[in-house]
C-alpha positions in Angstrom: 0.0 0.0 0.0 2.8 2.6 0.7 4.6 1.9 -2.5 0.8 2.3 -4.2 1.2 5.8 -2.3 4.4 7.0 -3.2 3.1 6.1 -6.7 0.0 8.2 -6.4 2.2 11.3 -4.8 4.6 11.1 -7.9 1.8 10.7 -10.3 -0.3 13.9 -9.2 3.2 15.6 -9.0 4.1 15.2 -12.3 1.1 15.7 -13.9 0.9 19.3 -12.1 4.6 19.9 -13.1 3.4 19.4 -17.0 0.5 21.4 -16.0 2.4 24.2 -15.1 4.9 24.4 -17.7 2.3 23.8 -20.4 0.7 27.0 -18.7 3.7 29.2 -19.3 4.4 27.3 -22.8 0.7 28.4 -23.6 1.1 31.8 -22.0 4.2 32.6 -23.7 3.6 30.9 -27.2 -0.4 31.9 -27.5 -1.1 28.2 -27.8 -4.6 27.1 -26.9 -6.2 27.7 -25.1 -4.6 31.0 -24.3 -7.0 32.8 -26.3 -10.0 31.4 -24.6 -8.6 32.2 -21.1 -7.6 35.4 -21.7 -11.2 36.4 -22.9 -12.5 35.1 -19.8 -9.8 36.7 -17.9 -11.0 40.2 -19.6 -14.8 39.5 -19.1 -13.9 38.8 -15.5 -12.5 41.6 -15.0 -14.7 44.1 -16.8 -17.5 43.1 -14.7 -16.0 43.5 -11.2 -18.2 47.0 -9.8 -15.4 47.8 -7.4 -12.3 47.4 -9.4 -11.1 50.9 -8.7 -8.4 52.5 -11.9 -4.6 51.0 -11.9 -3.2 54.8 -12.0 -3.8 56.5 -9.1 -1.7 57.9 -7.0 -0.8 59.8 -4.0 -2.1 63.5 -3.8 0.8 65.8 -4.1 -0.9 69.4 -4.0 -3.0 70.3 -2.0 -5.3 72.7 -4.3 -6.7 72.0 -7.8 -8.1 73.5 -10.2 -6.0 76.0 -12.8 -3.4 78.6 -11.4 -2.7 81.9 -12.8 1.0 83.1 -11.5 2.0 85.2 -14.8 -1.0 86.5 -16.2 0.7 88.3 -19.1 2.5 85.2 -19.8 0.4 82.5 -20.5 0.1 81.3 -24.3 -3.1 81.3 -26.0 -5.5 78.5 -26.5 -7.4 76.1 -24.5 -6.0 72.9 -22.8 -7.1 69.3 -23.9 -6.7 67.1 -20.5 -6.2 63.0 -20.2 -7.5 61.6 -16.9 -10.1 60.3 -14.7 -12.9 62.2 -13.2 -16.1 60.9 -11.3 -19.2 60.5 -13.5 -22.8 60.9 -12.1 -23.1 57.6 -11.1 -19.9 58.2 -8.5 -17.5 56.0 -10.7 -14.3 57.1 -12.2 -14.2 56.8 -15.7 -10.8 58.0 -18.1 -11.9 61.0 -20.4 -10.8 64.5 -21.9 -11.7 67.6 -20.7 -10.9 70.9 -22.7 -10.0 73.7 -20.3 -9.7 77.6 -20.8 -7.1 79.3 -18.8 -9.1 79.6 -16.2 -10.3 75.8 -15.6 -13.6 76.0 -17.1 -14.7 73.0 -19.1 -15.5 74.0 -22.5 -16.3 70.5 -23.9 -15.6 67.1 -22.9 -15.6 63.3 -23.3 -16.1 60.5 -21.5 -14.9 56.9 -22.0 -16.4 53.7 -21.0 -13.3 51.1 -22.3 -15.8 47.8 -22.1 -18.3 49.7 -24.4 -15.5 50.9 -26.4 -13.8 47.4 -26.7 -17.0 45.4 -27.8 -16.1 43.4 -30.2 -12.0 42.9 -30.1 -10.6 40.0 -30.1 -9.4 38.2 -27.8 -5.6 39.0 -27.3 -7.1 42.6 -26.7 -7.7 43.1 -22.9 -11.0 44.0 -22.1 -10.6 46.1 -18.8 -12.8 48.5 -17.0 -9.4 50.1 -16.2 -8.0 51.1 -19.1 -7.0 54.8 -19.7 -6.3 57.2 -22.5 -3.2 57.3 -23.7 -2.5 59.4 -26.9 -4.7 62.0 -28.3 -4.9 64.0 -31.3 -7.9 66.8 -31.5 -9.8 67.7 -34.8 -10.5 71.4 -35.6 -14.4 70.1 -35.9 -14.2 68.2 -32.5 -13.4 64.9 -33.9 -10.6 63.2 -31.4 -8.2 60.4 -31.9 -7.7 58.5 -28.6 -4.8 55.1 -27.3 -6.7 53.6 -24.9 -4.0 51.7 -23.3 -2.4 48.7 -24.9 -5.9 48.0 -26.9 -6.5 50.3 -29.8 -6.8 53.6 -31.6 -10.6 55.0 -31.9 -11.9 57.9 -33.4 -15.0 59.6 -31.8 -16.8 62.6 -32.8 -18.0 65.5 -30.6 -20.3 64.1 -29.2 -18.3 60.9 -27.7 -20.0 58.5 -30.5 -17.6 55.9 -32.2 -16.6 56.2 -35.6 -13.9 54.2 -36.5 -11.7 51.8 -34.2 -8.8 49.8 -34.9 -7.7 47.0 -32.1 -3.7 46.9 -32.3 -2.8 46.9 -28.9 -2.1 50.6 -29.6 -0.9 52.7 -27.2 1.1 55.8 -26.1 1.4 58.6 -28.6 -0.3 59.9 -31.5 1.1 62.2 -34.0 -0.2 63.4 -37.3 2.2 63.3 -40.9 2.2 65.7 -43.7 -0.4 63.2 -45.8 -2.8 63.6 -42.7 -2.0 60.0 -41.5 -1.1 59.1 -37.9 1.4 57.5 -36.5 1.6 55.7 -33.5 3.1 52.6 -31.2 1.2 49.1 -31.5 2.1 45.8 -31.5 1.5 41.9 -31.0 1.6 39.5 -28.0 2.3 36.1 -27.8 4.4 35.5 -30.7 8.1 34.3 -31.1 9.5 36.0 -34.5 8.0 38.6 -36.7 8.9 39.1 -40.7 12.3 40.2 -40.2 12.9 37.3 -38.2 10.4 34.2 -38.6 12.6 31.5 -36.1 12.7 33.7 -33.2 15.4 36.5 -32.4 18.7 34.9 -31.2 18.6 35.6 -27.4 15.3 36.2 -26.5 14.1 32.4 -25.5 10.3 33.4 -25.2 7.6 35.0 -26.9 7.1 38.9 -26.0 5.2 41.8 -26.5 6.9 43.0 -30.0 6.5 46.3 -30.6 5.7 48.3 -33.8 5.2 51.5 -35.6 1.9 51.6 -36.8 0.5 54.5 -40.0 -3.4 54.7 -39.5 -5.2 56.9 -42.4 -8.0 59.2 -40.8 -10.4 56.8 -42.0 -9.1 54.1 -39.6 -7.0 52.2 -42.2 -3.7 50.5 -41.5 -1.8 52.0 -44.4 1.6 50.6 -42.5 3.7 48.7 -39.9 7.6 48.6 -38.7 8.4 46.1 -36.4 11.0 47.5 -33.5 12.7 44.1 -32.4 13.7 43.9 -36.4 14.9 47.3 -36.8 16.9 46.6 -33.8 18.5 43.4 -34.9 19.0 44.8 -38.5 21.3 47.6 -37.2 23.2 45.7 -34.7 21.6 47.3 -31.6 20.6 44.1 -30.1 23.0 44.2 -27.8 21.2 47.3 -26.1 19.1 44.2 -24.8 21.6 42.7 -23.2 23.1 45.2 -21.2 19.5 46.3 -19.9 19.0 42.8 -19.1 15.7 42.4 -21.5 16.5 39.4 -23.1 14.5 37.7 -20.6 11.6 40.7 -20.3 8.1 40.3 -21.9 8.3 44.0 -23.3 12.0 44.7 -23.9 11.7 47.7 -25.8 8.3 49.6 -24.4 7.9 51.9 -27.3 6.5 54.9 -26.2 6.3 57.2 -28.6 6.7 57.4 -32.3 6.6 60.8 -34.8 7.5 61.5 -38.1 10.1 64.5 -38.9 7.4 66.8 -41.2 8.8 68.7 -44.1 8.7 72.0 -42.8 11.7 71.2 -41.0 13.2 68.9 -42.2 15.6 71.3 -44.0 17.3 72.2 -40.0 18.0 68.5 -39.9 21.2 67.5 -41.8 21.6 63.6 -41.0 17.4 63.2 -41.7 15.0 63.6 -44.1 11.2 64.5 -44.0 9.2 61.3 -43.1 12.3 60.1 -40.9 10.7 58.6 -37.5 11.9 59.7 -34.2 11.1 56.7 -31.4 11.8 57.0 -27.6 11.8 53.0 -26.2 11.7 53.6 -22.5 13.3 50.1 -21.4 16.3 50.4 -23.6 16.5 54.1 -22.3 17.0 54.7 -26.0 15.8 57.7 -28.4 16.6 56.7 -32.0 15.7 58.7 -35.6 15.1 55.6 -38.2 14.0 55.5 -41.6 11.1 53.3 -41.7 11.6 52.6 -45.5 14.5 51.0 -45.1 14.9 50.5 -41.6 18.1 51.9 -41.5 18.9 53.7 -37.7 20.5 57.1 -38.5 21.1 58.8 -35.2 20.3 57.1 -31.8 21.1 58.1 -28.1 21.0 56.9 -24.5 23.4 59.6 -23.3 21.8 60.3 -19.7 18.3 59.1 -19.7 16.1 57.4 -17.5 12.9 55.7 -18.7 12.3 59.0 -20.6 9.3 59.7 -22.9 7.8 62.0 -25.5 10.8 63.1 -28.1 9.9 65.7 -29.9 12.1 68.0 -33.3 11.9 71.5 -32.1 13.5 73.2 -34.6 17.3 74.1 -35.5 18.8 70.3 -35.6 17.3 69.7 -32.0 15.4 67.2 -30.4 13.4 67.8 -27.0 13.0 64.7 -24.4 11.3 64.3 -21.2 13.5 63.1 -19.2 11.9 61.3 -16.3 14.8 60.3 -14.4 13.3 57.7 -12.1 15.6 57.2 -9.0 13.6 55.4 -6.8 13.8 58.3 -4.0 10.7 60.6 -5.6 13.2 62.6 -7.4 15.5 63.7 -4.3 18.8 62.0 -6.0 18.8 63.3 -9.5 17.0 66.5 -8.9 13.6 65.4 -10.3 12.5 65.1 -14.2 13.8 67.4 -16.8 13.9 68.5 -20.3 17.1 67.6 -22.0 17.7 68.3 -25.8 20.2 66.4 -28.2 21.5 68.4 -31.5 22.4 64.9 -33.6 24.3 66.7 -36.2 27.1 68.7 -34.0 26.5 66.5 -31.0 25.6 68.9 -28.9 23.1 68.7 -25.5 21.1 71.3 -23.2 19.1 71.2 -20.4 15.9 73.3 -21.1 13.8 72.7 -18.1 14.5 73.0 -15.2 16.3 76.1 -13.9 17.2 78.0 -10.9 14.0 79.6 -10.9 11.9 76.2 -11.1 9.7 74.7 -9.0 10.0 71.0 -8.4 8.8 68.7 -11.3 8.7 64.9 -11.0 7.0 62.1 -12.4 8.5 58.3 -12.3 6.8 57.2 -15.2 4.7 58.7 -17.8 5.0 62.7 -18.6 4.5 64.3 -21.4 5.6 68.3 -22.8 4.9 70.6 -25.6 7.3 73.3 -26.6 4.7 76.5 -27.2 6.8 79.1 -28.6 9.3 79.8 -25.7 7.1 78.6 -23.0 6.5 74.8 -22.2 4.0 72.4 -21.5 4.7 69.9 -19.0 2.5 67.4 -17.4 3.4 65.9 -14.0 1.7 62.3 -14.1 2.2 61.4 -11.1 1.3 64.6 -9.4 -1.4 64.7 -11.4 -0.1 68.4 -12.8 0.3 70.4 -15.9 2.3 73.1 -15.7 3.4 76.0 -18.1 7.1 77.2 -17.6 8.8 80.2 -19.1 11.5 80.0 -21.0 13.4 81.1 -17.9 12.1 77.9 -16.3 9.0 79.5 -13.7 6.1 78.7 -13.3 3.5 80.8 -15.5 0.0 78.8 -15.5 -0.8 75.3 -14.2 -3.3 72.9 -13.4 -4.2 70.3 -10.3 -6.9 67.1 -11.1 -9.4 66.6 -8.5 -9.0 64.3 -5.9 -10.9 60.7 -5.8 -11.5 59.8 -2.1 -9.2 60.7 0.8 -5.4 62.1 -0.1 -5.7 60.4 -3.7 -5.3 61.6 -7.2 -6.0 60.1 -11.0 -3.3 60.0 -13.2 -3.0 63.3 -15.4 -2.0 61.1 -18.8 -1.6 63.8 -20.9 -2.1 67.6 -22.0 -2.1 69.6 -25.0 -2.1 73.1 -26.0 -4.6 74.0 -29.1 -5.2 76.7 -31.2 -9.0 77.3 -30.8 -11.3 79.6 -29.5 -14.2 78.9 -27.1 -16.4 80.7 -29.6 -15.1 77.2 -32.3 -15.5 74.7 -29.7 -19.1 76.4 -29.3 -20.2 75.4 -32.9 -19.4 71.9 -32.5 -22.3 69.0 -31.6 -23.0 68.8 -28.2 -21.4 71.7 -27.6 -22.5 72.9 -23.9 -20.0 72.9 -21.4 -19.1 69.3 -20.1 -20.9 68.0 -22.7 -19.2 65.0 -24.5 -21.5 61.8 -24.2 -20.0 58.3 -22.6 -18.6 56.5 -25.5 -21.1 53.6 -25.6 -20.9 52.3 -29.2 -18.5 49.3 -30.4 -15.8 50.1 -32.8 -16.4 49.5 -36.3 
């Protein structure tokens, strides 16, 4: 009977061992029935009432609201916001607000990401948590949103759905001479990719391959660049060695993509117009490529930490936020910055901050917009967007609302446009607050 035992025990025991490596073969291969479970995993999830948002964090200021502290200062526009705020029914749904300078809402829109994601399949996750990433705003109210890691959806003024495509977009969003849009996607759960159909040497399991993605405004994909190959084809694999990814499910984390337009392209000797500018934050990388031809003509890590949002600024530069996580809330490295890189006479400058700064951190995330002199910076984890002279103070910002006791929603992003309130006025739905929840599926 005890050797019948000991038979038994080794039995279950190996069949849970096979169990268990089957479950990571299936996990990391997207054998079956990986598909099935992660659609069940999403529907789970999506129906949980009291899931609160993944991004929120510790309230930093103690006021919100907009700030005036140089009134003859501040740029002219409105303010497009990405965050959270508390709907009617008390939950806390991601959406965009568009501010004056004074914190009124003009216009707004608010998402629901399991209406939005009806119909993706499966390898899409279907989460009541998912926030807006990108954003790209229309002259007629039209707006191009990333929800997080799922796709890239155009709605109208009034919130309604017009186009959607599921991608696992996410991150930025940036507009190219032919009126196309660029912006990170990519695909889970698979091994090699065109460039590289047995695998890449080194990286032993199947990851999260990032690629650059050219959506038409009508919602077509008009083009794709797989990262991992560009890498590989310009012998910059190595980059995932020393920041140990060869073992990481996301070993690049592209987080922003743009294309160099025309207009000046002629202030940028080693590019030409079309050229793509891509920040991958876990390679602490910011490369210009050609995504023709692949070929990597300028690339950098010279000082950055997990940085984000790359941007051509004029006269051969290129603008990064720098987040410089440190692990100690900014104390060690002096907080997040500004840093630009002039490829061509290899050259760098610290824009932001100065003397005459106030303290600016975020760990992760971040976003800025250069605005003629002044900046745009937004604080994710302070939940903050903040204008700055070109002298570095402060001149206008912005605080989210609090949800509950001491806590904040993540300020995703912030963007300075050129419209009037008496435009935004004309549009559908146009009284203040007015965007509808986003209820329709993607077509």
């Amino acid at each position: 009977m005890r050797k019948l035992s000991l038979e038994k025990v080794a039995f279950v025991l190996s069949v849970a061992v096979l169990a268990w490596f089957y479950g990571y073969a299936t996990s990391a291969n997207g054998w079956f029935p990986n598909d099935l479970l992660l659609r069940a995993w999403s529907q789970a999830d999506a129906v949980n009432p009291v899931k609160l948002p993944v991004y929120l964090h510790k309230a930093v200021y103690e006021r919100e609201g907009a700030t005036t502290h140089q009134p003859g200062s501040v740029h002219a526009g409105l303010t497009l916001l990405a965050s959270a705020w508390t709907d009617v029914g008390g939950e806390l749904r991601p959406g965009l607000r568009l501010i004056d300078r004074k914190g009124n809402v003009l216009h707004s829109w608010t998402i629901d990401p399991v209406a939005l994601l009806d119909g993706a399949p499966p390898s899409i996750p279907v989460k009541r948590d998912l926030d807006i990433q990108g954003t790209y705003l229309f002259p007629n109210g039209d707006v191009l949103i990333n929800l997080e890691y799922a796709g890239t959806f155009r709605l109208d003024a009034c919130g309604r759905v017009l186009w959607g495509v599921f991608a696992n977009n996410h991150h930025s969003i940036a507009r190219a001479d032919d009126g196309s849009f660029w912006t990170p996607a990519g695909t889970r759960g698979e091994r090699g990719s065109p460039g590289h159909p047995d695998g890449f040497p080194g990286i032993g399991q199947a990851v999260f391959q990032d690629q650059l993605m050219r959506i038409s405004e009508d919602g077509e994909v008009l083009e794709t660049v797989d990262v991992l190959d560009i890498l590989y084809q310009n012998g910059l694999e190595w980059h995932l060695a020393e920041e140990d990814m060869l073992d990481d499910i996301d070993p690049t984390h592209v987080n922003d993509v743009e294309p160099l337009p025309d207009s000046l392209a002629s202030q940028y000797p080693l590019f030409e117009a079309g050229d793509l500018l891509v920040s991958m934050r876990e390679l602490d990388m910011v490369m210009v490529v050609d995504p023709e031809s692949g070929r990597i003509k300028w690339h950098t890590t010279e000082g950055l930490i997990v940085q984000h949002d790359p941007d051509f600024i004029g006269d051969g530069w290129i603008g990064v936020f720098d987040n410089r996580r440190d692990g100690a809330g900014g104390s060690m490295l002096g907080g997040s910055r500004i840093v630009a890189f002039q490829p061509h006479t290899d050259s760098t400058k610290v824009l932001f901050p100065t003397p005459r700064s106030d303290p600016f951190y975020t760990d992760h995330r971040g976003k800025w917009q250069l605005l003629d002199g002044n900046m745009l910076l937004v604080e994710e984890g302070g939940g903050r967007v903040v204008e700055v002279a070109p002298d570095g103070s402060s001149v206008w910002d912005w605080v989210v609302e609090p949800y509950g006791e001491g806590r904040i929603p993540a300020v995703t992003g912030a963007t300075r446009v050129d419209l009037s309130p008496e435009e935004v006025a004309a549009w559908p739905c146009a009284h203040a607050g007015s965007g509808d929840t986003a209820t329709e599926g993607a077509s």
